[in-house]
PAKENU-844918 format. One line per field, with one value per atom (N, C-alpha, C): atom name; residue number from 1; x, y, z. Coordinates in Angstrom, 3 decimals. Layout:
name: (CA	...)
resi: (NUM	...)
u: (X	...)
v: (Y	...)
w: (Z	...)
This chain:
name: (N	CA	C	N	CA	C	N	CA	C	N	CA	C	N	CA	C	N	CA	C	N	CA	C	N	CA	C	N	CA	C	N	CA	C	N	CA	C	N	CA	C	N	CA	C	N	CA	C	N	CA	C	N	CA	C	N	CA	C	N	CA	C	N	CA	C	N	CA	C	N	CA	C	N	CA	C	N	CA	C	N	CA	C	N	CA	C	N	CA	C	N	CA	C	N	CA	C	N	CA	C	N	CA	C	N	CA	C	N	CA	C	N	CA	C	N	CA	C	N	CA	C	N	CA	C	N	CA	C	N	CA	C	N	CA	C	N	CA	C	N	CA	C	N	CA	C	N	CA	C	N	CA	C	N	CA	C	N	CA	C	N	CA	C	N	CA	C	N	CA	C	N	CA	C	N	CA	C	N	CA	C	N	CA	C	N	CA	C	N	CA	C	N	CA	C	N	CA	C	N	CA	C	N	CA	C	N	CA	C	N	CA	C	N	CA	C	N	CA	C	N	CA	C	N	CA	C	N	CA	C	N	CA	C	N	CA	C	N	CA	C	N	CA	C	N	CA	C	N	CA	C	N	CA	C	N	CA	C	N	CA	C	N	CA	C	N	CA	C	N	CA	C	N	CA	C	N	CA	C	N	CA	C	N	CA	C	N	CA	C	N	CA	C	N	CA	C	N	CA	C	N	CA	C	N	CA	C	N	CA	C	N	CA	C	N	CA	C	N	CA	C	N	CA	C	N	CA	C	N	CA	C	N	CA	C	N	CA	C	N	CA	C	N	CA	C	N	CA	C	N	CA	C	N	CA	C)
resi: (1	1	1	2	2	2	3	3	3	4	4	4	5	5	5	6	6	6	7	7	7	8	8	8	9	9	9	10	10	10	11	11	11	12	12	12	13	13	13	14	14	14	15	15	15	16	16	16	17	17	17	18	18	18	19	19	19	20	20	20	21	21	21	22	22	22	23	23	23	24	24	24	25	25	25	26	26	26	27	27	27	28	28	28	29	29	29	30	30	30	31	31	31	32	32	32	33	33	33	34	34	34	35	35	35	36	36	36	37	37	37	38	38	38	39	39	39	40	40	40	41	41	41	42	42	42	43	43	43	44	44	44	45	45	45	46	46	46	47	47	47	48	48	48	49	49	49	50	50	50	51	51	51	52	52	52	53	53	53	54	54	54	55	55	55	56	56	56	57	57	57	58	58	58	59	59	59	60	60	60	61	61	61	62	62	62	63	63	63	64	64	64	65	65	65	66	66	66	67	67	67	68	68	68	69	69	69	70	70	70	71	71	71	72	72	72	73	73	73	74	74	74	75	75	75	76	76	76	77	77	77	78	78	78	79	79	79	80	80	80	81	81	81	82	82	82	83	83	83	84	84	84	85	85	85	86	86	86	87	87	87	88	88	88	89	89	89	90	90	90	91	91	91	92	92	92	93	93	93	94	94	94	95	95	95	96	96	96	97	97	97	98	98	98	99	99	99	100	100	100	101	101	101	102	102	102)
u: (-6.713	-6.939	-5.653	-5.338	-4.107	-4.815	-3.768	-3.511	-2.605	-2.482	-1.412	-0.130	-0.048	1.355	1.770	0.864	1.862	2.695	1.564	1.962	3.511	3.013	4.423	5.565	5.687	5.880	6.802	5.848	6.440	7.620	6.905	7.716	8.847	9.238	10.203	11.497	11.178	11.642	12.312	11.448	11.466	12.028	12.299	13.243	14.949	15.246	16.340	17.119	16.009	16.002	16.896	17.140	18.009	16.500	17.311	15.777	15.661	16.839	16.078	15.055	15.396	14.268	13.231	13.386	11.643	11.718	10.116	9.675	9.753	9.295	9.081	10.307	11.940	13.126	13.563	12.753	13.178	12.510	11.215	10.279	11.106	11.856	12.602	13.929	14.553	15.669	15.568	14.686	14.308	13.853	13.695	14.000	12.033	12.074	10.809	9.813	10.276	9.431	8.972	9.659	8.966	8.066	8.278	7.204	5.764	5.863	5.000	4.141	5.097	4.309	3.435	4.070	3.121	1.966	2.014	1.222	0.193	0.604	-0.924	-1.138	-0.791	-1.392	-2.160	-1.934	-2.403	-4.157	-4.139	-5.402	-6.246	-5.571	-6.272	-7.308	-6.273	-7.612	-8.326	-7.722	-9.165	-10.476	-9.921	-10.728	-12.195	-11.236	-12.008	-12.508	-12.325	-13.176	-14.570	-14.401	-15.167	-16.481	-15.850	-16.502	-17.794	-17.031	-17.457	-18.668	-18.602	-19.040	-18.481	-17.419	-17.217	-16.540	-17.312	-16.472	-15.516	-15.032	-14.677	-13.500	-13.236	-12.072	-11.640	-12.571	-12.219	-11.342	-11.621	-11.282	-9.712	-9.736	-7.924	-7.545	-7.920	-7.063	-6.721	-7.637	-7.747	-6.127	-6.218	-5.181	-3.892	-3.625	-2.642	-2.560	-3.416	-2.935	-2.368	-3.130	-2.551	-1.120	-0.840	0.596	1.615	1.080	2.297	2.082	1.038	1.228	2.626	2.283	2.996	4.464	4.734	6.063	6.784	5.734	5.665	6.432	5.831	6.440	7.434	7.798	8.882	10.643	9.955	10.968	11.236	10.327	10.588	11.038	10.734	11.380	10.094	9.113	8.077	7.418	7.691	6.759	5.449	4.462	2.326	2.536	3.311	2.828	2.647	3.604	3.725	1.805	1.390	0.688	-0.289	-0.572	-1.413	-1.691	-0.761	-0.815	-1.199	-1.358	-1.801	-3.325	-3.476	-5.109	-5.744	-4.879	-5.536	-5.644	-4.795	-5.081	-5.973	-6.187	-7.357	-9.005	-8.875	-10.295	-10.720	-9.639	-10.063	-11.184	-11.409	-12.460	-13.084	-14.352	-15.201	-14.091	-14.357	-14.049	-13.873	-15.640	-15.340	-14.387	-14.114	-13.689	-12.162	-11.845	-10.287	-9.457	-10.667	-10.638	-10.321	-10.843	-11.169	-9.841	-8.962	-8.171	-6.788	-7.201	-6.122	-5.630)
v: (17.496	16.067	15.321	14.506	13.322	12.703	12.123	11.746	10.603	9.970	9.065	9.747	10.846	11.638	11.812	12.133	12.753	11.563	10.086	8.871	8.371	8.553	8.034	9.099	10.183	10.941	10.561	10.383	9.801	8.599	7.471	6.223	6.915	7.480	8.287	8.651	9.226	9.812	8.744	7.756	6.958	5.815	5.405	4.420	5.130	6.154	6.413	6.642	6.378	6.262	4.796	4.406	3.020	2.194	0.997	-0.434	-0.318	-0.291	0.157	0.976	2.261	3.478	3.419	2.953	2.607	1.415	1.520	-0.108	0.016	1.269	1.130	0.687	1.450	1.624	-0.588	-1.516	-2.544	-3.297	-2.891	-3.790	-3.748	-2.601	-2.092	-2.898	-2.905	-3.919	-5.460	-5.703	-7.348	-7.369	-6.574	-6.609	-6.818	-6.869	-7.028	-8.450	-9.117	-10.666	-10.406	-9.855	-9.333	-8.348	-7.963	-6.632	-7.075	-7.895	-8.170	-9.449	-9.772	-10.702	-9.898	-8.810	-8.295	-7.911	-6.937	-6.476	-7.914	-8.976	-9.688	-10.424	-10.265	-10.479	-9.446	-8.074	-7.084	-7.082	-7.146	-7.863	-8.466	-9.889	-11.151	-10.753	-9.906	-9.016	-8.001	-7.236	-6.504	-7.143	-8.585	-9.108	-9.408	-10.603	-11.274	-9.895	-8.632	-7.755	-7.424	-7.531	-7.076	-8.092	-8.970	-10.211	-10.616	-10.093	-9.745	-8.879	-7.797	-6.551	-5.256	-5.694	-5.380	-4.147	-2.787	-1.705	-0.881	-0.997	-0.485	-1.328	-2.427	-2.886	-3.107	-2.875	-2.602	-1.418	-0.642	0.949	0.936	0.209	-0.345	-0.690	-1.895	-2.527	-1.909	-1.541	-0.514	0.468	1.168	1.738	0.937	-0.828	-1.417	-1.427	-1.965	-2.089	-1.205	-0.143	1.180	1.454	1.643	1.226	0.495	-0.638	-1.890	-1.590	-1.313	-1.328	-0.133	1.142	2.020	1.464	0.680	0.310	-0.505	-1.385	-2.381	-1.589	-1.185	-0.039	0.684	1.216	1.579	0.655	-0.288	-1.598	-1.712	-1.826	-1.962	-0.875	0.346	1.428	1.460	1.977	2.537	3.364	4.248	5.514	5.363	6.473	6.290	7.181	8.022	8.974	7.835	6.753	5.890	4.808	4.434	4.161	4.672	5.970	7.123	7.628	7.171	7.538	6.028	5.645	4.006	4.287	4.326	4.943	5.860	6.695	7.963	7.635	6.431	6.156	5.026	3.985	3.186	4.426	5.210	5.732	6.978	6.681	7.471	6.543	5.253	4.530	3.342	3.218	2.225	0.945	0.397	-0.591	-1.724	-1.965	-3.168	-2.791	-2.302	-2.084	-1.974	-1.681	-1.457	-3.219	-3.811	-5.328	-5.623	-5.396	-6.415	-6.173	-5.272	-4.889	-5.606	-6.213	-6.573	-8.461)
w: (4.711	4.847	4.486	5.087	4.772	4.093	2.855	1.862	1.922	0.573	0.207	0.131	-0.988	-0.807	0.208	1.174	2.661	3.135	2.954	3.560	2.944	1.500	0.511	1.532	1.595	1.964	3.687	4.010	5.788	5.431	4.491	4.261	4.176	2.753	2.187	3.334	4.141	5.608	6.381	6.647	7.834	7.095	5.854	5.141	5.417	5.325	5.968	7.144	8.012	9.485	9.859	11.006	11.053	11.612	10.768	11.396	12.900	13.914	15.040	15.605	14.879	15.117	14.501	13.050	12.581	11.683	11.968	11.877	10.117	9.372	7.955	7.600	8.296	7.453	8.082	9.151	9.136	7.857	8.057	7.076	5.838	5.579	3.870	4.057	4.867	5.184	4.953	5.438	4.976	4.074	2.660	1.795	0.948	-0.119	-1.038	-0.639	-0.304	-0.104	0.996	2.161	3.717	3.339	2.612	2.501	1.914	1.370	-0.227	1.427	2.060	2.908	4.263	4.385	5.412	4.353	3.467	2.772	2.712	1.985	1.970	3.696	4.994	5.807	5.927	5.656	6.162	4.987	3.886	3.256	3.610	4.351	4.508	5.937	6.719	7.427	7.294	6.395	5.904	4.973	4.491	4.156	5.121	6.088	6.826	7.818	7.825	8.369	7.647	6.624	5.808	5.713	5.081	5.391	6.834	7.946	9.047	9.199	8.091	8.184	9.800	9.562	11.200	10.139	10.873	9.561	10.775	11.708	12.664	12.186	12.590	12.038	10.871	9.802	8.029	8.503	8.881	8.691	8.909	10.407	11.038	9.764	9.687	9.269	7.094	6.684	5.105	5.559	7.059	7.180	6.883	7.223	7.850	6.132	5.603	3.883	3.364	2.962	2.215	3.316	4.009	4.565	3.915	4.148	3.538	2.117	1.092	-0.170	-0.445	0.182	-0.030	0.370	1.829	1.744	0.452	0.599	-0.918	-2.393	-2.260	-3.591	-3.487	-2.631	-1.988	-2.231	-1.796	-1.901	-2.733	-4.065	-5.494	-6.412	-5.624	-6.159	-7.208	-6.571	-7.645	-7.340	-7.583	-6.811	-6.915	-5.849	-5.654	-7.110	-7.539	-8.801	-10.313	-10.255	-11.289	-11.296	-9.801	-9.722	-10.242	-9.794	-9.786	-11.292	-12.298	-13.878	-14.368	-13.780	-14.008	-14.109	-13.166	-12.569	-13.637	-14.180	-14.502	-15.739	-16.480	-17.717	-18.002	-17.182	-17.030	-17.185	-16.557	-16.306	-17.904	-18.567	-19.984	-20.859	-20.174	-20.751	-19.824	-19.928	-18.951	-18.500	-17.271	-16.435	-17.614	-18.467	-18.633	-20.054	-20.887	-21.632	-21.441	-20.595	-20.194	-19.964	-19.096	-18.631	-19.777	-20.667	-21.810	-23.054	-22.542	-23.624	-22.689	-21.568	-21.066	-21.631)
């Protein structure tokens, strides 16, 4: 099954590619604010899919997010593993309890 790693993974690749040949290594060229701006268009329709209940296009568009987040991070120079220990240390104790220490 594909994964996020593989995805981080592709970015990784295709950021050293030239902005002509791929679209990830332009999106990374125009730098963190382009990125951070596709990323929340790419939301605002998985929102309003959702919203919709239209899960055919949740599904698209969940893809178009987890995309741009991963470029997103990328840009900033933060790796999915830094994320991913984020995650893993939130879940050593309940939701609301974690909220609440924030």
């Amino acid at each position: 099954m594909f994964d996020l790693t593989e995805l981080e993974n592709i970015i990784n690749e295709r950021a050293n590619a030239g902005a002509r040949q791929s679209y990830t290594a332009s999106l990374l060229e125009d730098g963190t604010d382009k990125c951070a701006e596709k990323f929340g268009e790419e939301a605002i329709e998985a929102i309003i899919a959702a919203v919709a209940n239209n899960r055919d296009e949740l599904t698209l568009e969940t893809a178009d997010v987890l995309f741009h987040l991963l470029v997103l991070l990328k840009s900033a120079d933060i790796p999915l593993s830094d994320v991913m220990s984020e995650l893993h240390r939130r879940t050593a104790r309940s939701g609301h309890e974690e909220k609440a220490s924030r």
